[in-house]
C-alpha positions as CSV (number, residue, x, y, z in Angstrom):
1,X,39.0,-9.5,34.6
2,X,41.0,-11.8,32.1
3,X,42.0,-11.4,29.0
4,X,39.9,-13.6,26.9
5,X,41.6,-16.5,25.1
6,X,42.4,-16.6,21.5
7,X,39.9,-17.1,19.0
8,X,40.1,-20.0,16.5
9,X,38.0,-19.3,13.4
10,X,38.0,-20.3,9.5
11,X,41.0,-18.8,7.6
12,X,40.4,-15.8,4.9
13,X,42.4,-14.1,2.3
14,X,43.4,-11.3,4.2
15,X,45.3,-14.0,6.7
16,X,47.9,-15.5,3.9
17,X,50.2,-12.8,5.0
18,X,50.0,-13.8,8.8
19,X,49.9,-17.3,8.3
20,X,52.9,-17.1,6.3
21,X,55.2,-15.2,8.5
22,X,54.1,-17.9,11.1
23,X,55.3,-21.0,8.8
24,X,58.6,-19.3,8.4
25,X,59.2,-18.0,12.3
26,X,58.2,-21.8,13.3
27,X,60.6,-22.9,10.3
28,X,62.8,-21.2,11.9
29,X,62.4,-22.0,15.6
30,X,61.4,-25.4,15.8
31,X,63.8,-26.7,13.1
32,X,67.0,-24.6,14.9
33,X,68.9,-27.9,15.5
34,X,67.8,-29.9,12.6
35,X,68.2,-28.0,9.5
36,X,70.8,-25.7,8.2
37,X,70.8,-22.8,10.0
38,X,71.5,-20.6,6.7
39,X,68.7,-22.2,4.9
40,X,66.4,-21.4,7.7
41,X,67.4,-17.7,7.6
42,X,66.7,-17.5,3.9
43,X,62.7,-18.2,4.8
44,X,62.3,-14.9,5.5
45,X,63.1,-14.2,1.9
46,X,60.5,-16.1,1.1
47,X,57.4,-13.8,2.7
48,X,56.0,-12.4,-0.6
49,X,55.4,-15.9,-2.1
50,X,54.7,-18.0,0.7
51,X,52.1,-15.6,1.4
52,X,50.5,-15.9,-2.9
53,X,50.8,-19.9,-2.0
54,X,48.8,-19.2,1.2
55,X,45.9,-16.9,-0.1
56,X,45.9,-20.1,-3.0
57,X,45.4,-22.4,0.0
58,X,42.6,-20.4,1.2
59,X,40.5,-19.5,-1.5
60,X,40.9,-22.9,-3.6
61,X,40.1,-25.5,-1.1
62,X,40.7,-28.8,-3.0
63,X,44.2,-29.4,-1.5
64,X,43.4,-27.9,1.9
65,X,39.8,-27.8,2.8
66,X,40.3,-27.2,6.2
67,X,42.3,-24.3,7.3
68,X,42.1,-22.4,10.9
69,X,43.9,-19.9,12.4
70,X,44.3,-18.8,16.5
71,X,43.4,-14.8,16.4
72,X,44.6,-12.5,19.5
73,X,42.4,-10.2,21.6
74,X,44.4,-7.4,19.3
75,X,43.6,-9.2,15.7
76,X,47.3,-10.6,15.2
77,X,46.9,-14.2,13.9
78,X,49.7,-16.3,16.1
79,X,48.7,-20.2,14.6
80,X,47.2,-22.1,12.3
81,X,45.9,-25.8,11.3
82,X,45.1,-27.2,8.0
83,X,44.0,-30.5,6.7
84,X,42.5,-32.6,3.9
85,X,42.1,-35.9,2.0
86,X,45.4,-38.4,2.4
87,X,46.3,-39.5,-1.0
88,X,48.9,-42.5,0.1
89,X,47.6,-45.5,-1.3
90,X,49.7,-47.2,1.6
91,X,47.9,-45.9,4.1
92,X,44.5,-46.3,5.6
93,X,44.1,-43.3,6.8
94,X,41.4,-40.9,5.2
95,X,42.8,-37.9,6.0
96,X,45.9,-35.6,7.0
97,X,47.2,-32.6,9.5
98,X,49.5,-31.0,6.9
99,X,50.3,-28.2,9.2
100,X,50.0,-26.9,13.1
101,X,52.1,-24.2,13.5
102,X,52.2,-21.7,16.4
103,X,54.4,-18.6,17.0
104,X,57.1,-19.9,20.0
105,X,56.0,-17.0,22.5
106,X,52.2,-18.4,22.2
107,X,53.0,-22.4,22.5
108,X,52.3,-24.1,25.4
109,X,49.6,-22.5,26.2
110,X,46.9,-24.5,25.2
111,X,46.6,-23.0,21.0
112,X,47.8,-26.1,19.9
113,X,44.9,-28.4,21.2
114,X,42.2,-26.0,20.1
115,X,43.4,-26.0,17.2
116,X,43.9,-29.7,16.9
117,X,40.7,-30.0,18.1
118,X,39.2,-27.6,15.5
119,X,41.0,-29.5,12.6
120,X,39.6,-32.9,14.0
121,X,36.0,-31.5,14.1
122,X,36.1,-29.6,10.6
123,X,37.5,-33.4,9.1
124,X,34.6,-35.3,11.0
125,X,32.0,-32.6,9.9
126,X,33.3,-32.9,5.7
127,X,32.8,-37.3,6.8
128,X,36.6,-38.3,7.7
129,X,36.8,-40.7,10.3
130,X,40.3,-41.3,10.4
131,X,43.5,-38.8,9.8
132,X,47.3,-39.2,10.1
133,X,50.0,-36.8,9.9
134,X,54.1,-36.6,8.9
135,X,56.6,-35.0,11.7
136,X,59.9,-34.6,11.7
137,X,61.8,-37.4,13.5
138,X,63.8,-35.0,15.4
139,X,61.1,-32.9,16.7
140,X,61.1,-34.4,20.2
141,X,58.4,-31.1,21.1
142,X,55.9,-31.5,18.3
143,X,55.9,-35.6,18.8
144,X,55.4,-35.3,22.3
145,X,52.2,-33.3,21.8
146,X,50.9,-35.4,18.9
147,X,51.3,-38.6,21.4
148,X,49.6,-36.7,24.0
149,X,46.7,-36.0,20.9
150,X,46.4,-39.5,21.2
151,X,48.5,-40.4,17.9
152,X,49.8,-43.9,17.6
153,X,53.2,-44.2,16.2
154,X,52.4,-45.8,12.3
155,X,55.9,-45.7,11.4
156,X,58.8,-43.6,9.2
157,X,59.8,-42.2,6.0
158,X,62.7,-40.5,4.7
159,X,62.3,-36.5,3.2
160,X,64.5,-34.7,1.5
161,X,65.3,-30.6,1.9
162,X,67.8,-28.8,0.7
163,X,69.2,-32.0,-0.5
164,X,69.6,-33.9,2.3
165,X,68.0,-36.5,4.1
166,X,66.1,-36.2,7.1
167,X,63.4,-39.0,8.2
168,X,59.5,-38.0,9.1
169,X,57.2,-39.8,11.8
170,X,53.9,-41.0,11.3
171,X,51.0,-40.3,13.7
172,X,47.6,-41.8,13.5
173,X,44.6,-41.8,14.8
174,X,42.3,-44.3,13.4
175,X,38.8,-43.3,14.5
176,X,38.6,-39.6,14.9
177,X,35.6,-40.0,17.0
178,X,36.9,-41.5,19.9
179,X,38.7,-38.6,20.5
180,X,38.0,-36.9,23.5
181,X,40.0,-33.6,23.0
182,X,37.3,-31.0,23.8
C-alpha cells in the first residue's frame, strides 16, 4: 500500500513555527552559492522571531491572504505558499507568489506544483486573474520550475541584502485561468 502524498491545507497559528524553520533551511540551501555563507548561518538565530512574523502572517491576512502549507503523513509541515495583492504601480499584474519554499529532502517531488496550484486557485477564488512573482536571478532551480509553471520572463530588478546587490527575475502569468496545472 503507498504512503499517501502530502496534504496541502490552509495555514494556522500553531504552523508559524514550522513554516519558519522552513524559510530559513531553504535560506540556507537554495541561496548556498549566492549569499554569504555566514549570513546564511545566522538565520537560524533568527527562529524565535521569524516564527512571531509568521503567526502575524497567518492570523492578520491583509498582507498575505493566501497562505498554505504541504503537511506529511506524520504531521511535520515540509512547504509552504503564500500570496496576495501586487502593490507595483508598474506592473499589471494583480497579484503576487511572495513565497514557495520547500524543505530540500522533499523538492522534486511534485510539493511544489501542488502548492503552486493551490496558491493559483485560492488567488482565482478571492477574483485575481493575473499574478507575478520576484526570484532571485541566480536561482537557475527555482526559475526553471516557475518557467515550467508557465511564467513568462517580465523582466529584472536589483535587491539589496546584507548590503549588497543581487538582481531578482520577474515571472508572470497574465491570465491565471488558462492555467492548466491540476
Amino acid at each position: 500500500m503507498t504512503e499517501p502524498g502530502p496534504l496541502i491545507r490552509n495555514a494556522t497559528s500553531s504552523d508559524a513555527e514550522a513554516i519558519a524553520h522552513v524559510h530559513i533551511r531553504t535560506w540556507q540551501d537554495a541561496y548556498a552559492n549566492i549569499f554569504p555563507q555566514e549570513h546564511l548561518a545566522e538565520l537560524s538565530d533568527t527562529l524565535a522571531a521569524r516564527t512571531d512574523q509568521w503567526r502575524t502572517h497567518i492570523t492578520v491576512h491583509e498582507a498575505i491572504p493566501v497562505l498554505v502549507v504541504a503537511e506529511v503523513a506524520d504531521g511535520r509541515v515540509v512547504g509552504f505558499a503564500g500570496a496576495g495583492a501586487q502593490t507595483d504601480p508598474e506592473h499589471i499584474y494583480e497579484a503576487e507568489l511572495f513565497v514557495l519554499y520547500i524543505l530540500p529532502e522533499f523538492q522534486r517531488k511534485g510539493l511544489g506544483q501542488a502548492l503552486f496550484s493551490e496558491v493559483v486557485s485560492a488567488l482565482q477564488n478571492l477574483g485575481f486573474s493575473s499574478m507575478l512573482l520576484w526570484v532571485l536571478a541566480q536561482n537557475r532551480s527555482a526559475r526553471q520550475f516557475y518557467e515550467k509553471m508557465g511564467g513568462i520572463l517580465i523582466g529584472e530588478k536589483e535587491f539589496n541584502r546584507w548590503g549588497e546587490q543581487y538582481m531578482l527575475a520577474g515571472y508572470g502569468w497574465p491570465e491565471l485561468f488558462r492555467l492548466d496545472i491540476a
